[in-house]
N, C-alpha and C positions, 0 to 999 in steps of 0.2 A: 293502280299499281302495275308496275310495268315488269316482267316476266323476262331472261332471257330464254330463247326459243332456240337457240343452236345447241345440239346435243354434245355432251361429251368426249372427249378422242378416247376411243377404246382402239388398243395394242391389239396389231392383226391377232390370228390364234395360236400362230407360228412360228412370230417373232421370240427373239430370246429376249430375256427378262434382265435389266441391267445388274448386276449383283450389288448389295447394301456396300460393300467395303470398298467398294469403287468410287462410289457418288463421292463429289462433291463436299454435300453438307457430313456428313462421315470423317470425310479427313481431315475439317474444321472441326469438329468435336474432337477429334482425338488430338492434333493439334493443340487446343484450348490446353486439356489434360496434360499437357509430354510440357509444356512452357510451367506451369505450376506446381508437376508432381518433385522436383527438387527441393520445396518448402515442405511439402508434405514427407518426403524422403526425408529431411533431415529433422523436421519435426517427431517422425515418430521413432525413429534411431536414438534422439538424444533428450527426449519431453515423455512421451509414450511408455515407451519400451524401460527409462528408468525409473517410472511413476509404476508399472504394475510390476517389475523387478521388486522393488523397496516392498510391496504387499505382498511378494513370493515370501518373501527371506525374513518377513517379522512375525511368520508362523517357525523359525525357526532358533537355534542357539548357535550364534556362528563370530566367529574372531576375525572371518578373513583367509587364517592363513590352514585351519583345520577341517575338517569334515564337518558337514552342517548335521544338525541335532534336531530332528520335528519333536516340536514342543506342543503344538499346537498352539491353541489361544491364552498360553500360560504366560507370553511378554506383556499382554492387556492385563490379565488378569492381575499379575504385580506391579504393574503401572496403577492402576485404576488404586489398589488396595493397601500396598506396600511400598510407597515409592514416595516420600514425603519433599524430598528432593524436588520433584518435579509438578507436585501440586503449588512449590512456592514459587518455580519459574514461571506456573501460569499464572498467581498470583502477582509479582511482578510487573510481569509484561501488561496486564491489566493495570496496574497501577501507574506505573511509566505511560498507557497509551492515554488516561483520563488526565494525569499532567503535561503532556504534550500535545495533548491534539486538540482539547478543547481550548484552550485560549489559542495556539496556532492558527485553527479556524478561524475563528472569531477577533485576529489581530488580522488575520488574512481579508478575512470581506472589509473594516475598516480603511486598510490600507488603500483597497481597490477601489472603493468611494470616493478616496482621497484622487487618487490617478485619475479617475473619472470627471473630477471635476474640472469646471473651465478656469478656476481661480491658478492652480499650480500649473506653473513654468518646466520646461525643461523635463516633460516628461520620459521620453524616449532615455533620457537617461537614468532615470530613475526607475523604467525598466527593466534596464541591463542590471542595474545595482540589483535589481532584490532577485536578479536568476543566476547571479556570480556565485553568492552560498550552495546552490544546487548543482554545482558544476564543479565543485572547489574539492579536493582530495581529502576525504576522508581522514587520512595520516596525518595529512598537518591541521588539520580541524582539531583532533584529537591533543596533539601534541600543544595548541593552542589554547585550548580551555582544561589542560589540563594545568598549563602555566598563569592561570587565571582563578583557578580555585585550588591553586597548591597549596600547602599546610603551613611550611618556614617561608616559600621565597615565591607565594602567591598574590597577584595584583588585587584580590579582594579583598585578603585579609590584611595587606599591608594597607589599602583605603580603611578598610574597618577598625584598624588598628589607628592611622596615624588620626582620621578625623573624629573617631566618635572612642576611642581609648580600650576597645574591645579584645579580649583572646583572641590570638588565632584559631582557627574553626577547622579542625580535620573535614574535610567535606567527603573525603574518599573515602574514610572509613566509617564515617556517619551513614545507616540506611534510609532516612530519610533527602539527608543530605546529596547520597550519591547519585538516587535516584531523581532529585532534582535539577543536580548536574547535570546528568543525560539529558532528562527531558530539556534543558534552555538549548542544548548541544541540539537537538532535533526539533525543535523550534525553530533556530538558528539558519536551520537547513532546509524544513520544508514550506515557508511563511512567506517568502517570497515564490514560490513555485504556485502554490494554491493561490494566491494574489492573484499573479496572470490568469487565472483560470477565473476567478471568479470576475477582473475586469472585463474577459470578452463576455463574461453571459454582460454585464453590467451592458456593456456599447450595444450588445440585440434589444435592450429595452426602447420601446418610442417614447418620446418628448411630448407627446403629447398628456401620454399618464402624467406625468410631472407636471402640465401644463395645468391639465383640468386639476388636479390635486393642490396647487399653490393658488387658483381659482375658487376651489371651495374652503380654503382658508387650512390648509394644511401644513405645518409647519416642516423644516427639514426632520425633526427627528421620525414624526410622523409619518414623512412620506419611506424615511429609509424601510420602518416598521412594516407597513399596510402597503406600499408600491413596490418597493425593490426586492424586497422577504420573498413575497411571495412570488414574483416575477424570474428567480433566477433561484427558486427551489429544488427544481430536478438537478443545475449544477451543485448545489449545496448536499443533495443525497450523493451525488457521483463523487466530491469530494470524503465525505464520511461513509462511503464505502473503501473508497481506496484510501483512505487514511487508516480506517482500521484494521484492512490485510496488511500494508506497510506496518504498521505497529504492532499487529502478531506477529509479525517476520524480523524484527529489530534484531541485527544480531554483529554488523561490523562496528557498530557505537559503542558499545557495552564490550565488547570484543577489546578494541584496542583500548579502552578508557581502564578497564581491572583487569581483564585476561578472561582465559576461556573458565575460569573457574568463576566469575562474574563477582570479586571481592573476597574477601578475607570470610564474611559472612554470607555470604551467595547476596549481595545488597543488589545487585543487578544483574543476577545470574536470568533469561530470558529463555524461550522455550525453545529456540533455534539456537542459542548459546548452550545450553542442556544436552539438546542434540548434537552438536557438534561436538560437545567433551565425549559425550557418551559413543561414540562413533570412533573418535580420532584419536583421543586419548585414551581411553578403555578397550579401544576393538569392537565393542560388541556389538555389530553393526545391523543383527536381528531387532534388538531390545529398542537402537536407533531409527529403526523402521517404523517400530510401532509407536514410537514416540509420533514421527512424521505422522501417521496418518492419522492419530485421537488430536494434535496440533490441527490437521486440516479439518476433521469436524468439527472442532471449536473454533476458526474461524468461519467455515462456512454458518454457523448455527447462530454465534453473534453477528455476521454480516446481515446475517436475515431478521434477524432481531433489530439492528437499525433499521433495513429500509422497513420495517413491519410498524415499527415507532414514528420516520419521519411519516409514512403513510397515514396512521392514524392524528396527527398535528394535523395535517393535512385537511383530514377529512374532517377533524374539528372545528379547522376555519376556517 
């Protein structure tokens, strides 16, 4: 083993010492900082700063325009206890998100199989098709299925009428009905979006799995099952996370489809639709606070409850 043998440069004892804020690598580092701290500036000005605001002000009783009231933790206290109101927006929003998201899903990976294959033509176009819904203005989405399950002068009920000789079907003021509207409304919307997503894990998969699998005599349903499942599972938790913060969060759908009071019966009144009356319409923008933040534990508590479920499928098989 070979040794170098030339000793070290040691600075006479005399010399001056260069200072740190001078060097070089120093003003690359702070550099680095002064080019990013703009994200960080506006970050925590308009993300930050209104996230622990909103937890200042839901210890308190406040309209806005009068003197704040410390209440202390008496907005939870009637929320959690007294507030029936808003145990049905979270029942709701659960409801709307297990009719929307699970078959969404689960039309979303079909689709993407489809794409995937070498049999279909004209892909690139069919592409763009299913990420035009996701791009498309909210307003006229709305105003569009809303002319689709109108009550007198609706495209479904005039089908339902003229071929099978049925009533027209209030669907808007039906609570089953309304909240089946939304959910095709946000199906509609997010099923081509989650497609794309679930084609690219699809195209990281190798041919060879497919190869050795139609080898040992595996049929296509088979191989979708036992190849592809479990091959592009971490995309499939990535999607059922952000599926079900989007769907705790539902709140322009329901918004423009009843209004901020969410139906005649609160039939799609949502927890951020809640929020928003309680806030905008009411003023009380303490009470709204505290909504926000029991809203952000129960997504965080069910988000972790999914990936804690896909985990354990997972580890089943």
């Amino acid at each position: 083993m070979a040794f170098n043998s030339e000793p070290a440069a040691i600075a006479a004892p005399g010399a001056p010492r260069r200072k740190r804020w001078r060097t070089q690598s120093y003003k690359d580092h702070v550099s680095g900082y002064l080019y990013i701290s703009p994200f960080f500036l506006l970050f925590g000005v308009f993300t930050v700063f209104p996230v622990l605001w909103s937890g200042y002000i839901s210890f308190f009783s406040w309209n806005i325009l009068g003197d704040r009231d410390f209440i202390g933790l008496q907005n939870y206290v009637w929320l959690i206890t007294d507030d029936p109101r808003f145990w049905k927006s979270v029942g709701n929003t659960f409801s709307i998100w297990v009719i929307s998201t699970v078959p969404q899903l689960f039309f979303a990976l079909v689709i993407a199989s489809i794409l995937n294959s070498n049999v279909l033509r004209f892909k690139q176009f069919f592409r763009v098709g299913l990420f035009v819904p996701n791009v498309t203005s909210l307003v006229a989405v709305a105003i569009i299925f809303t002319s689709i399950f109108g009550y007198n002068y609706g495209l479904l009920n005039y089908v339902l009428n003229t071929l099978f000789g049925l009533e027209n079907t209030d669907w808007g003021a039906s609570y089953y009905g309304a909240q089946l509207v939304l959910s095709i409304m946000v199906m509609w919307r997010w099923t081509g979006y989650n497609a794309i997503i679930y084609l690219a894990a699809l195209q990281s998969i190798p041919n060879d799995l497919y190869e050795a699998a139609t080898i040992d005599g595996a049929s296509k349903v088979q191989q979708f099952f036992y190849v592809t499942i479990p091959m592009i599972r971490p995309m499939i938790l990535f999607t059922v996370v952000m599926s079900t913060i989007g769907g705790m969060q539902l709140f322009v759908e329901p918004l423009l489809y009843q209004g901020n009071q969410g139906g005649s019966q609160g039939q799609v009144l949502t927890m951020v639709l809640y929020l928003y009356d309680t806030a905008f319409t009411k003023n009380s923008f303490g009470y709204a606070s505290a909504i926000a933040w029991l809203m952000f534990l129960i997504i965080i508590a069910f988000s972790f409850f999914n990936m804690y479920l896909t985990r354990k499928i997972q580890s089943a098989n």
